[in-house]
N, C-alpha and C positions, 0 to 999 in steps of 0.2 A: 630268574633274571628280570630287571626293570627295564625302565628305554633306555638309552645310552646316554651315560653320564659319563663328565670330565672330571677328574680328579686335580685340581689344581695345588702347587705345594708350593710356596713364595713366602720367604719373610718381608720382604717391602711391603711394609703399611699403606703403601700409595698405590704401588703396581696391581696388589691382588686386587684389591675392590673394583679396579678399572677395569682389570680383566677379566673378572668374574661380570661386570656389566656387559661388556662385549660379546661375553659365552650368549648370556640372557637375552640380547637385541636377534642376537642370529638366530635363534631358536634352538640353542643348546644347552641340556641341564648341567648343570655342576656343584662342583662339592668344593670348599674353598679348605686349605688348613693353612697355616704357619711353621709349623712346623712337619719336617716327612715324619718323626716317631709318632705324631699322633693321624699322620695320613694310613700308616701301613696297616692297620685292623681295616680299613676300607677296600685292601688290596686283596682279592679273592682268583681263583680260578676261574670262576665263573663271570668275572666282572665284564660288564659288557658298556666297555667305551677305551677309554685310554688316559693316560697319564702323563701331566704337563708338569715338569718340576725346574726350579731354578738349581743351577750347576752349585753354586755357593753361599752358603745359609748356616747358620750357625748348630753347634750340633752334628747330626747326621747331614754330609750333603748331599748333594743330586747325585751323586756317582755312586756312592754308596746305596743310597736312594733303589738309584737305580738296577744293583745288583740284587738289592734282597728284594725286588718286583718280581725281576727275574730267574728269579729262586723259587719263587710261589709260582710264577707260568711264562717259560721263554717266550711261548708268543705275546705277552702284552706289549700293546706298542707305548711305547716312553717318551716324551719327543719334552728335551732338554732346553731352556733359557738359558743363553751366554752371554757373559759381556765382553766385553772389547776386550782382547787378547787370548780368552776363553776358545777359542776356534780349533785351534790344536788338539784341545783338550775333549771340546767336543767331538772331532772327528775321532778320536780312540776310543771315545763311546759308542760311535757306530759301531764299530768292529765290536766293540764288546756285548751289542744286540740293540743299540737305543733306534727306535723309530727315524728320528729326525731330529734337527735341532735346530735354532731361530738363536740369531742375534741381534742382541740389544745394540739401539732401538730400534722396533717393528709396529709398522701397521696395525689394530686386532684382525682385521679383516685379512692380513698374510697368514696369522697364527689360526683364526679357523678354518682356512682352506686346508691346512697341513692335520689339522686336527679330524674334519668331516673324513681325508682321506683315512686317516690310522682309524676311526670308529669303519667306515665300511671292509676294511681290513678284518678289523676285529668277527665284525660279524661274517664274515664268511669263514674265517678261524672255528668259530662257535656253531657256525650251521654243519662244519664238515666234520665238526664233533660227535653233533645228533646223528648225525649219518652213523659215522662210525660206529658210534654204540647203539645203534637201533639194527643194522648190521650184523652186528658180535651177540644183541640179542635172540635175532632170528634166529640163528643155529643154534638156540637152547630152545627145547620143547616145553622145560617146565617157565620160563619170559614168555612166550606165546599163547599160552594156556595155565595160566597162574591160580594157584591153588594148592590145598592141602588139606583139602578134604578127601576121603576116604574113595568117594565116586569121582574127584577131578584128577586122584592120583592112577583111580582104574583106567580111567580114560584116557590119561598118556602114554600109561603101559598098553591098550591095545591100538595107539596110532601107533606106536615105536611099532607092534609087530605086524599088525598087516601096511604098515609103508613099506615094506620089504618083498611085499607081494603083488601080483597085479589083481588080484578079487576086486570086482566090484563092491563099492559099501555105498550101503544107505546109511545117510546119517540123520537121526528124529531130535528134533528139538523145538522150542517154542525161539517167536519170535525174538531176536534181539540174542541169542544165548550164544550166538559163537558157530553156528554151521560153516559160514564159508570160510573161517582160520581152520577148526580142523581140516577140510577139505584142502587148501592148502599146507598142510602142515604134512598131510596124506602123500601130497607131490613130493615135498622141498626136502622129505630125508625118508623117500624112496629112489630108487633108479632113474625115474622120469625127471628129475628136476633138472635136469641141466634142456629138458626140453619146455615146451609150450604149455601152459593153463589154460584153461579157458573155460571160461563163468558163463553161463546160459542162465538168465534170468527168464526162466519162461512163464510167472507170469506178466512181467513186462514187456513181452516181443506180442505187435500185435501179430492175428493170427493171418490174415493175407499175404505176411511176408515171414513166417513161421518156418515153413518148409526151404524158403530160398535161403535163410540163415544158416538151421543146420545142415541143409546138405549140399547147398549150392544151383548154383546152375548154369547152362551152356549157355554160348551169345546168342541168343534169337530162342531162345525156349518158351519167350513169353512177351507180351507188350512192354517195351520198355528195358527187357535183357539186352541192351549193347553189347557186354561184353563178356568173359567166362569171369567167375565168380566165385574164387576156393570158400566152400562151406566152413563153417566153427568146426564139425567133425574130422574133416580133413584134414584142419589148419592143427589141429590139435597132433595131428601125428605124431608119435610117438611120447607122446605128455598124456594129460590128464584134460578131463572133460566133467566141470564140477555143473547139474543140474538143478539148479537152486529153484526151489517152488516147484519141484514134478508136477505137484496136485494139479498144477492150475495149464500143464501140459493138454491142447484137444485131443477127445479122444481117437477124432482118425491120425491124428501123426505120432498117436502113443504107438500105434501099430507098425510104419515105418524106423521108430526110433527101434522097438525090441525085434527088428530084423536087421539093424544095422548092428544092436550088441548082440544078439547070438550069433550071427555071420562074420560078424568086424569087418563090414565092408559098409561101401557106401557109394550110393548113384548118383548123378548129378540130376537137376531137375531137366530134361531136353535130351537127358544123355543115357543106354542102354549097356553101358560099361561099368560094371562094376569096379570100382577102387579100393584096395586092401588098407582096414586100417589096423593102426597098433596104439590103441587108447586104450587106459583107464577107465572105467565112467564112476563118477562119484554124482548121486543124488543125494538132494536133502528134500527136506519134509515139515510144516509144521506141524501137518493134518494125521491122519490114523488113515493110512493105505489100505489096510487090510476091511476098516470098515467102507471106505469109499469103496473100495473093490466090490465087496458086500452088497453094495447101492448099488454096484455098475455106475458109476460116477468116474472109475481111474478103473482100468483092465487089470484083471487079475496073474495073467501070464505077465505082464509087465512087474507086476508088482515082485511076485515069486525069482523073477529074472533079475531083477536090482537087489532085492534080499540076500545076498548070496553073503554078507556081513556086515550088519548092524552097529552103530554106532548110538548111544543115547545122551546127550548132553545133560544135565542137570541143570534146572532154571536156577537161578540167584537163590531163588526164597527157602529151598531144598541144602545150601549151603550158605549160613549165615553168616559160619565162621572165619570164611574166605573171604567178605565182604570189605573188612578193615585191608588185605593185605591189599584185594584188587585195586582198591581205592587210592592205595598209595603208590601201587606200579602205575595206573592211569596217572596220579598228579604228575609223580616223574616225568612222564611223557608230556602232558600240558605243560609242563614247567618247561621243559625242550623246547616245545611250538611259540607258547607267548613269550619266552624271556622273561618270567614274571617270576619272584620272590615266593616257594611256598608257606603257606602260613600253619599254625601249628594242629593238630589235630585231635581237638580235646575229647575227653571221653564222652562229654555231652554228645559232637558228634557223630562220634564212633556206633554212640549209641541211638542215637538217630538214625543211621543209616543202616544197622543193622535191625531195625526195627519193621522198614519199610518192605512193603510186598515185592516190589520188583517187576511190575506187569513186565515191561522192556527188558528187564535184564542189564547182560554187561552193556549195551546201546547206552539204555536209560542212565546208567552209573556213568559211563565216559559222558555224558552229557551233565548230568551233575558236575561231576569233577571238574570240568572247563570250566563251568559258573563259577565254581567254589573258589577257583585258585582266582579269575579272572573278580572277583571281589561281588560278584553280581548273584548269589546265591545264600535265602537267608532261612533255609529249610521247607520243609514240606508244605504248601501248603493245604487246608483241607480238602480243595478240589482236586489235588494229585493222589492221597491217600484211596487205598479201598478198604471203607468204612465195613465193618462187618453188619450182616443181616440180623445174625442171630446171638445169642450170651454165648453160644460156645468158643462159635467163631471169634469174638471178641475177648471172651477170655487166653484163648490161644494167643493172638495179638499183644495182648497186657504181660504172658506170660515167656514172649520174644523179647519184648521190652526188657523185662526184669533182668533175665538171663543176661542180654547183650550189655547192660549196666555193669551186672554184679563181676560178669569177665571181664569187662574195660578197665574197673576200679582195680581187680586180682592183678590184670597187666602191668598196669603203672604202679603196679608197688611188688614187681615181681614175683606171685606168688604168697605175697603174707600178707597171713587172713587177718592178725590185729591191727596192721595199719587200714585192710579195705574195710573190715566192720566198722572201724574207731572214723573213718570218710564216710561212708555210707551213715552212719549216726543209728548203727543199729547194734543190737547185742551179739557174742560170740554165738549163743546158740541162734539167734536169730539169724544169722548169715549159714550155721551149717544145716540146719533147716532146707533154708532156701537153695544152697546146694543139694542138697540132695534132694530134694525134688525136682529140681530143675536138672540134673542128670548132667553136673558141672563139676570136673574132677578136683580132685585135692592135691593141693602141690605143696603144702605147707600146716603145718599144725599150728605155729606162732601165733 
C-alpha cells in the first residue's frame, strides 16, 4: 500500500479539475476519472484512502458505483456527491454502507474534512487487519519459522516436541539467525503460554545491578532499595525465562543462577527465604559453551545443567534455498508496516540474494527487505560482501551464484529445461551439465 489516496469519480469537466485542485492545496493525493468503469481497476482491498463519486453520471452511477466498491471490500469508505433533490437517495446509501455524502453546492474545504475523517477510518481498518493476520500467523509454527529446507523443517518438528515439555533447552545459533523466536515459539505452543516470558539480555544488563534483576530484592538490602522488588525469575512464574547471551553471564552469578535452576527456587537480595519457582529456562548462545567451559570462561556445571536439550539453528548461508521464500514472507510483512506497493522480484534478484553470505542472517535479510520494498535498496554493495581470501573460497561463491541463477530461471518457467536453457542462452547439454554438478534436481526433460 502507498499513502493515501482519493479516488475521485465525476463526469463534470469543471467540477473534477477543481476538485482535484482542492484535494492537492490540502495536502491530499488523488486519482481523478470520468468515468466509475474506468475507476473500478483502482478499487482494491488493499486500497488505502477512500472513494468520492458523483450519484449521477452517465453509464455506471454512483450507486451502482458504489456497490461493486462494496463487493471488493465493505469497509471502503464511499462518500457520495448529490445534487439538489438527490438527499433521499443519498440517505439509502447510507444504509446500503456509503461513508457519507455532501450536497451540491459545497465548500472544498467541507468535502476534505469528511474525506481526512473516512482515510483515518480506513486506516485503522487496515492496521487492525495486520493485527489480525500477524495474529492468525503466530499460531502457525511453519509463519514463524519459515522454511523448507531439510534442517528448518527438523527444527519445527523438535520445537513442536519439546514445547510440550518443561526440559530446559539450550538453543546455539549465530548472531542475527532467529534464537529468541524459537525460544518464544518454545513458550507460545507449550503449557506456559498463557503465562509470562521473559528475555534476559545478559549481556546488556550491567553487572552492579545483575543480581537485583534476576532475583530481586528487599526494601533496605542495599543503598538505594526503597522498596521490595519482584526479580525477572520470580516474575516469570509459571512461564518461561529465555537467557539470551549466557556467554556473556559473570562468572559469580553463573553460580547463583544454577542453584536457582536445580533448586527452582529463588532468594531475594536482603532476604533468607527461599521462594518456589515453576519456570522453564531457555538459554541461547552464540559462543561454543563447552569450549568456554574448557577455558573456564563460562562454568562447566552450568553449562551440562542448561544442556539437558539442544536446539541448533542453521545460519541463512547453510540454507540458500529458503532465502527467496523468507524474503517474500518479510516483504509481506514490510508491505503491512509501510503501506507500500510490492514491486516484482526478479530472478536477477532472487539471484542476488541467494548469492550473498549472510553474516546477519534473518536480521540482515528483514533489513534488506525494508530497503527493497521502501525503494531505497540498489544491491550489494562491495563493502557489504565477504570477498573470498582464497580460489577455493571463491569458487565456492561463483558456484552459489550459478546454482541460485540456474533454479531462478527452472522456477519461472516451472520446471522446463528448454525454455531455462533457450533464457539462460546456453545449450541442452550445457544446462544438464551444469545440473548435475551442481547437485540441482530434474523436474522436466523438455
Amino acid at each position: 500500500m502507498s499513502d493515501a489516496r482519493v479516488l475521485l469519480v465525476d463526469d463534470d469537466e469543471d467540477l473534477r479539475p477543481a476538485l482535484e485542485q482542492g484535494f492537492e492545496i490540502e495536502g491530499l493525493s488523488v486519482a481523478t476519472f470520468p468515468r466509475a468503469e474506468d475507476a473500478l481497476a483502482a478499487v482494491t482491498r488493499e486500497l488505502y484512502g477512500c472513494i468520492v463519486t458523483d450519484i449521477r453520471m452517465p453509464g455506471m452511477g454512483g450507486m451502482d458505483f458504489m456497490r461493486r466498491c462494496l463487493e471488493i471490500d465493505p469497509a471502503l469508505p464511499v462518500i457520495l456527491i448529490t445534487g439538489h433533490g438527490e438527499v433521499a437517495l443519498a440517505v439509502e446509501a447510507m444504509r446500503d454502507g456509503a461513508y457519507d455524502f455532501i450536497e451540491k453546492p459545497f465548500p472544498v474545504h467541507r468535502l476534505t474534512t469528511v474525506v481526512r475523517r473516512a482515510i483515518e477510518k480506513r486506516r485503522l481498518v487496515l492496521e487492525n487487519r495486520v493485527l489480525r493476520e500477524t495474529l492468525d500467523a503466530s499460531g502457525d509454527l511453519e509463519s514463524r519459522l519459515v522454511g523448507r529446507n531439510p534442517a528448518m523443517r527438523r527444527l519445527r518438528e523438535e520445537i513442536a516436541a519439546l514445547a510440550a515439555t518443561d526440559a530446559d533447552v539450550l538453543i546455539l545459533g549465530e548472531t542475527g539467525s532467529g534464537k529468541e523466536v524459537v525460544a518464544r515459539a518454545l513458550h507460545d505452543f507449550g503449557d506456559r503460554a498463557r503465562a509470562n516470558f521473559v528475555a534476559i539480555n545478559c549481556g546488556a544488563l550491567p553487572k552492579d545491578i545483575f543480581e537485583s534483576e534476576l532475583f530481586g530484592h528487599e526494601a533496605g538490602a542495599f543503598t538505594g532499595a526503597q522498596k521490595l522488588r519482584i526479580g525477572k525469575l520470580e516474575y516469570a512464574d509459571g512461564g518461561t525465562v529465555f537467557l539470551d547471551e549466557i556467554e556473556a553471564m559473570p562468572l559469580d552469578l553463573q553460580v547463583k543462577l544454577l542453584r536457582a535452576i536445580e533448586h527452582r527456587t529463588v532468594e531475594r537480595l536482603g532476604s533468607n527465604r527461599q521462594i518456589p519457582l515453576d519456570v522453564r529456562f531457555v538459554a541461547a548462545t552464540k559462543a561454543d559453551l563447552k569450549s568456554e567451559s574448557d577455558a573456564r570462561r563460562f562454568r562447566a556445571d552450568l553449562f551440562y545443567r542448561l544442556n539437558v536439550a539442544t536446539l541448533k539453528i542453521p545460519p541463512l548461508r547453510e540454507r540458500r534455498d529458503d532465502i527467496p521464500l523468507l524474503f517474500a514472507h518479510l516483504a509481506r510483512e514490510a508491505r503491512a508496516r509501510y503501506r507500500r506497493d510490492m514491486p516484482e522480484m526478479t530472478p536477477a534478484l532472487e539471484a542476488d540474494l541467494t548469492a550473498h553470505d549472510w553474516p546477519g542472517n534473518v536480521r540482515e535479510l528483514r533489513n534488506i527487505t525494508d530497503r527493497w520494498l521502501l525503494g531505497l535498496w540498489r544491491g550489494f554493495s562491495p563493502e557489504t560482501l565477504t570477498v573470498a581470501d582464497d580460489a577455493g573460497r571463491l569458487a565456492d561463491r561463483l558456484a552459489a551464484f550459478e546454482k541460485s541463477v540456474i533454479e531462478a530461471e527452472l522456477r519461472r518457467h516451472d520446471g522446463r529445461q528448454k525454455e531455462t536453457y533457450e533464457a539462460l542462452g546456453i545449450s541442452r547439454k550445457g544446462l544438464y551439465d551444469k545440473m548435475r554438478k551442481l547437485g540441482i534436481a530434474s523436474r522436466d526433460d523438455g
